[in-house]
C-alpha positions in Angstrom: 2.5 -16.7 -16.0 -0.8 -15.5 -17.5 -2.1 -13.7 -14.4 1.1 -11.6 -15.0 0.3 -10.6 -18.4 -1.2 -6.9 -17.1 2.2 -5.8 -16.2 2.9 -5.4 -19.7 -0.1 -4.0 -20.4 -0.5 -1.1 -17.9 2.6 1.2 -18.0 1.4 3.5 -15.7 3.4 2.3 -12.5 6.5 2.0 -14.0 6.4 5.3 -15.6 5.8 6.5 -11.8 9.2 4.8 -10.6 11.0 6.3 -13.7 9.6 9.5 -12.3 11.2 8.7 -9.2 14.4 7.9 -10.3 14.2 11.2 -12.3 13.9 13.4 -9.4 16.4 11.5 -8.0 18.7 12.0 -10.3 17.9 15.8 -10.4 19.1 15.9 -6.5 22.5 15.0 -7.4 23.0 17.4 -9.9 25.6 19.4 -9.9 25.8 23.2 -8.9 22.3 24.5 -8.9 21.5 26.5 -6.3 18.7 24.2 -5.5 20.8 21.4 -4.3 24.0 23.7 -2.5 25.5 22.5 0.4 21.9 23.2 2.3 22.4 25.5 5.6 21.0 25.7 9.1 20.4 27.4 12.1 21.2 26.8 15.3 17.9 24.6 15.8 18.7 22.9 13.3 16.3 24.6 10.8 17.1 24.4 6.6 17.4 27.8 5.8 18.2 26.7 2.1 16.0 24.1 0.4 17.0 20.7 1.8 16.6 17.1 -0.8 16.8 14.0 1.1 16.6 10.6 -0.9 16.3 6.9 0.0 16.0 4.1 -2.5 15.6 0.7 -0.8 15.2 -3.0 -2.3 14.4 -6.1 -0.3 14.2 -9.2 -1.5 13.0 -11.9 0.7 13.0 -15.9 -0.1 12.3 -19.4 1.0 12.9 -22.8 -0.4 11.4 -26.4 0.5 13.1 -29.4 -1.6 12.7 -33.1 -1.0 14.3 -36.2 -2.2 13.2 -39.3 -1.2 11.6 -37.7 2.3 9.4 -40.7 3.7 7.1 -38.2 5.4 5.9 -36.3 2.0 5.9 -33.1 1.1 6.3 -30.6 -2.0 9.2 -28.9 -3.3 8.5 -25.2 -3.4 9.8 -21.9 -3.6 8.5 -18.3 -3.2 9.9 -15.0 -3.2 8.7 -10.7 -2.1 10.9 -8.2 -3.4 9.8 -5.1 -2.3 11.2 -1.3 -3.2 10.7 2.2 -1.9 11.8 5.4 -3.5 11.5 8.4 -1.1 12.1 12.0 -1.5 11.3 14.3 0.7 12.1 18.2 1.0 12.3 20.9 3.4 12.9 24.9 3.4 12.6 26.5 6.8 9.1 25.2 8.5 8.0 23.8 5.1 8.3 20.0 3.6 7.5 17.9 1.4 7.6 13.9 1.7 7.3 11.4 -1.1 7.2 8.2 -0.8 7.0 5.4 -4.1 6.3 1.3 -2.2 5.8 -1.5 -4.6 6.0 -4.9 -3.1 5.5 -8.3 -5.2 5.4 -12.0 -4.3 5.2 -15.5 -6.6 4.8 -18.8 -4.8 5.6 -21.8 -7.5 5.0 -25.3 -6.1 5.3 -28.4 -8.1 2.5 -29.5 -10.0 0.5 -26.2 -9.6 0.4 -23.1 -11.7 2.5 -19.9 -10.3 0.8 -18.0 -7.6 0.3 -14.8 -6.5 1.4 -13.9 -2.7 1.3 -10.1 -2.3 0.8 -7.2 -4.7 0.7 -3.7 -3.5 1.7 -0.6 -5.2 1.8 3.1 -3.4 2.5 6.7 -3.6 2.5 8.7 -0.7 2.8 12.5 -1.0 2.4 14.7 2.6 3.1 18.6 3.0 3.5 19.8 5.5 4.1 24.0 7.6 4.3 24.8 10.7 4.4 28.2 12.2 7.3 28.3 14.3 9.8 25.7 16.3 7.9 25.9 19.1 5.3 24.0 18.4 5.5 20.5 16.9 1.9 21.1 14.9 2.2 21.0 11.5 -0.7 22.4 8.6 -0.9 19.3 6.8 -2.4 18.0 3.3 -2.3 14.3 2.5 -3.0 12.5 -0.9 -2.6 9.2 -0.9 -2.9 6.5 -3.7 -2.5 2.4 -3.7 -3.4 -0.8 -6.1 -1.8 -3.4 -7.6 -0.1 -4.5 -10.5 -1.9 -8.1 -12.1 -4.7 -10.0 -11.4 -5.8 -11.6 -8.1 -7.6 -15.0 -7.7 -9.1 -16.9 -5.4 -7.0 -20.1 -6.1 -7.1 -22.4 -7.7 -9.6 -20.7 -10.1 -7.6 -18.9 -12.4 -9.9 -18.1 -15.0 -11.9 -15.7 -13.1 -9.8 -12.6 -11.4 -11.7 -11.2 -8.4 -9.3 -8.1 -8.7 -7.0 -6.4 -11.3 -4.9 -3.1 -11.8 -7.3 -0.3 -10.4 -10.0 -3.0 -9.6 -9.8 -1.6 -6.9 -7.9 1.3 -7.0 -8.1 4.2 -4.1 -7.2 7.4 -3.7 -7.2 9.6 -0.2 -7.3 13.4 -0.8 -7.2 15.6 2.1 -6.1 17.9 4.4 -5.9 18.5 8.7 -3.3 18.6 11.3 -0.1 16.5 12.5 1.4 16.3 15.0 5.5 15.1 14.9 7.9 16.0 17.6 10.1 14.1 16.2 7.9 13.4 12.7 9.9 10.8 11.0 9.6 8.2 13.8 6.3 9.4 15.5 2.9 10.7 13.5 -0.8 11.2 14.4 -2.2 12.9 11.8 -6.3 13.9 12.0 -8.4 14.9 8.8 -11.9 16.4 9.1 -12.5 16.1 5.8 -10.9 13.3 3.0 -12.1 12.2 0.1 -12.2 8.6 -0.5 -12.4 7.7 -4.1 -12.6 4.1 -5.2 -11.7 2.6 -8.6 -13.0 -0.5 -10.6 -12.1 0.0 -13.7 -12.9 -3.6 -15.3 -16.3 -4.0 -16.3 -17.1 -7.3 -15.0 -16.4 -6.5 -11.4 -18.3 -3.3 -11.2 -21.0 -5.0 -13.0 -20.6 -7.3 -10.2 -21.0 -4.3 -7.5 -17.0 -5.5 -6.5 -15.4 -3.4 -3.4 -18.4 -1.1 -2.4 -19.2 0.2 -6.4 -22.9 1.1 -7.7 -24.0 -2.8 -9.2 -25.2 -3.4 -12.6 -29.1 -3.8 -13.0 -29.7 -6.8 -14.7 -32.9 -7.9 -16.5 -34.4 -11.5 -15.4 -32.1 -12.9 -17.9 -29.1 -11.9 -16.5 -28.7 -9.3 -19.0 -27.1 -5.9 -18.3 -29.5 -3.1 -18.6 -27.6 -0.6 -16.2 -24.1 -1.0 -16.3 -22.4 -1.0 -12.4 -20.9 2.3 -12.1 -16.9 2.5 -11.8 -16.2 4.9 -8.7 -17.3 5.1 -5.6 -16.5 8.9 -3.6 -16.6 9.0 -0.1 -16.1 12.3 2.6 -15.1 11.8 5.7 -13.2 11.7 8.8 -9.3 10.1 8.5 -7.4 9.5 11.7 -3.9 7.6 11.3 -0.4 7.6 13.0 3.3 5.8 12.1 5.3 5.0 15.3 8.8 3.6 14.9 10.8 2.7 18.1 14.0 0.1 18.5 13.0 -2.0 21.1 16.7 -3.3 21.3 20.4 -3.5 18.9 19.0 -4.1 15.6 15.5 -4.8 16.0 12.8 -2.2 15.3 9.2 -2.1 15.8 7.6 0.3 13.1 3.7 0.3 13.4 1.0 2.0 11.4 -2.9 2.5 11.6 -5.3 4.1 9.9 -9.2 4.6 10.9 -11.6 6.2 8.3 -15.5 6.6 8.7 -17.7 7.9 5.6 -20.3 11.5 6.8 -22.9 9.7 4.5 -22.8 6.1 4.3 -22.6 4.7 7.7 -21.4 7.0 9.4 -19.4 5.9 12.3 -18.6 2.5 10.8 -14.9 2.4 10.7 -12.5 1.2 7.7 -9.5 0.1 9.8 -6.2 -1.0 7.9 -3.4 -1.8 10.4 0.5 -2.8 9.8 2.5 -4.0 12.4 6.1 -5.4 11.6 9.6 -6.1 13.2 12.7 -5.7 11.2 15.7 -7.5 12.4 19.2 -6.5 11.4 21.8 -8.8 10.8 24.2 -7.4 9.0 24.3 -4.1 6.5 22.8 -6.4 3.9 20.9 -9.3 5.5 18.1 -9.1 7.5 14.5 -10.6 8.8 11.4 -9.1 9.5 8.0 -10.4 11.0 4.9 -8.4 10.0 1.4 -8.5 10.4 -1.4 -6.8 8.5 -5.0 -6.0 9.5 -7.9 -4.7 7.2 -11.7 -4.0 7.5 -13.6 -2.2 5.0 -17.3 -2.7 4.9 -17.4 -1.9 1.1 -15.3 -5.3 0.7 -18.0 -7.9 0.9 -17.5 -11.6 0.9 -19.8 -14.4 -0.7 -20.5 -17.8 -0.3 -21.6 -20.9 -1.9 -25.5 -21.3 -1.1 -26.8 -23.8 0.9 -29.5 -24.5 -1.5 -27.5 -24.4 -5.1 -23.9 -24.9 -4.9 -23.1 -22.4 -7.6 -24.6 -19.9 -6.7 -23.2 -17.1 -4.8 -24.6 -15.4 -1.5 -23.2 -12.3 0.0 -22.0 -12.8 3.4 -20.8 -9.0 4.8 -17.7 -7.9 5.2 -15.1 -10.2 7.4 -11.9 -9.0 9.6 -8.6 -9.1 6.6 -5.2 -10.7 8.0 -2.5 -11.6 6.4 0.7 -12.4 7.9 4.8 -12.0 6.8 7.9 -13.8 8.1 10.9 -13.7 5.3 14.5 -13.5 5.6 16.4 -11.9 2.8 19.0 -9.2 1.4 18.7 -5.6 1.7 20.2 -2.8 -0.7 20.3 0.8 -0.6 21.2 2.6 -3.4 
């Protein structure tokens, strides 16, 4: 359980979801003339401000046990919950959307220490005008932020994390146009100008030059004489959409892209981070989903052991990021 040990330590995320729960709170209250029985026009316009909420938890397992089995194998189990807070409001042709994702999964097989299968935390924040109902182009600003939560390792090296809380960290500040006839299932949204700002806030990795950062310049000895810088800002060009369509009863396809190329560095070599998932529904509280997620960044480089000295490390480039989900679990919304 060491490599969950930063949880305790960094209180930040969970003061964000008791933030969340806050404002969720707030929408219940009683009479306030924020949250009366909102109104509408004929097109279905909120002509009084307009709170919608969702809180979601999903907790997905599986389980491999053996006794006696005279083909081998190892008892195992491993488990993703996953929760999202949104709340998202609206007043006429204005909104707001807010969205809160944390997802976390342990793998614990016998004989081995307790690993680490996904860690992603988010915050989502999107506002949004448009001028009439005519058109179905919005004014949009964006700010986006994601991490995680503990320490990643290549396993089974535990003693050296190759990622921690806001190592890296990223945030995604800008603003353009989107287009949503019908926003919450379809989006393209297009940014001329975002700031990219990345985080590596543990000395040893930014030393290292970890996830695109400034390195540290070392003397012949391997000592520090320049420490590696901490942030990294980008400007450039974001381009990303969210379709979600049921393909048939209970099943739905949601899929999500986003392409981002830097003005200075590179320009015209693309960061590509692509989600892809089908949610089947069983019932109102079980279900299974597939999913499949795609990443390239250039600033993420990969090393290898060298040819010439086995401990020594050699910088490969950046590689093609997959990672893919089946689970079956339960499903609560509260």
């Amino acid at each position: 359980m060491a490599n969950l040990s930063i949880i305790k330590k960094s209180s930040f995320p969970f003061c964000i979801v008791v933030l969340f729960l806050m404002v969720g709170q707030m929408a219940q209250a009683q009479p306030d003339s924020l949250f009366l029985e909102p109104k509408y026009n004929t097109d279905k316009i909120p002509l009084t401000p307009v709170w919608l909420k969702e809180n979601k938890a999903v907790l997905d397992f599986n389980e491999v046990a053996f006794v006696n089995w005279n083909s081998g194998g190892t008892n195992s189990i491993s488990a993703l919950l996953g929760i999202q807070f949104a709340r998202n409001y609206a007043l006429r042709h204005f909104t707001w959307n807010n969205t809160l994702r944390v997802r976390y999964g342990i793998n614990a097989q016998e004989d081995q220490v307790l690993r680490k299968t996904d860690d992603h935390f988010e915050i989502i924040s999107n506002v949004g005008y448009r001028a009439d109902t005519l058109t179905n182009w919005f004014y949009s600003a964006r700010f986006n932020f994601r991490t995680q939560l503990s320490n990643g390792y290549s396993y089974p090296d535990t003693s050296n994390p190759i990622s921690r809380f806001m190592a890296p960290g990223y945030v995604f500040l800008g603003g353009g146009i989107e287009y949503g006839k019908n926003i919450e299932k379809l989006s393209l949204y297009f940014s001329p100008f975002t700031l990219k700002s990345t985080f590596v806030l543990d000395e040893k990795l930014a030393n290292a030059g970890s996830f695109g950062v400034k390195p540290a310049v070392l003397d012949d000895d391997g000592n520090v004489l320049v420490p590696g810088e901490k942030t990294r800002l980008e400007l450039g060009i974001l381009l990303s959409g969210t379709h979600e369509t049921p393909v048939m009863e209970n099943v739905v396809i949601n899929n999500s892209v986003s392409l981002y190329t830097d003005y200075i560095n590179n320009f015209g070599n693309i960061d590509v981070d692509w989600v892809l998932s089908a949610e089947f529904k069983v019932n109102q509280f079980i279900r299974a989903s597939l999913g499949s997620h795609l990443k390239y960044d250039d600033d993420v480089k990969t090393f290898e052991p060298s040819p010439t000295d086995g401990e020594e490390l050699v910088e490969k480039g950046a590689k093609v990021q997959w990672k893919q989900l089946l689970g079956v679990g339960v499903v609560v919304d509260f």
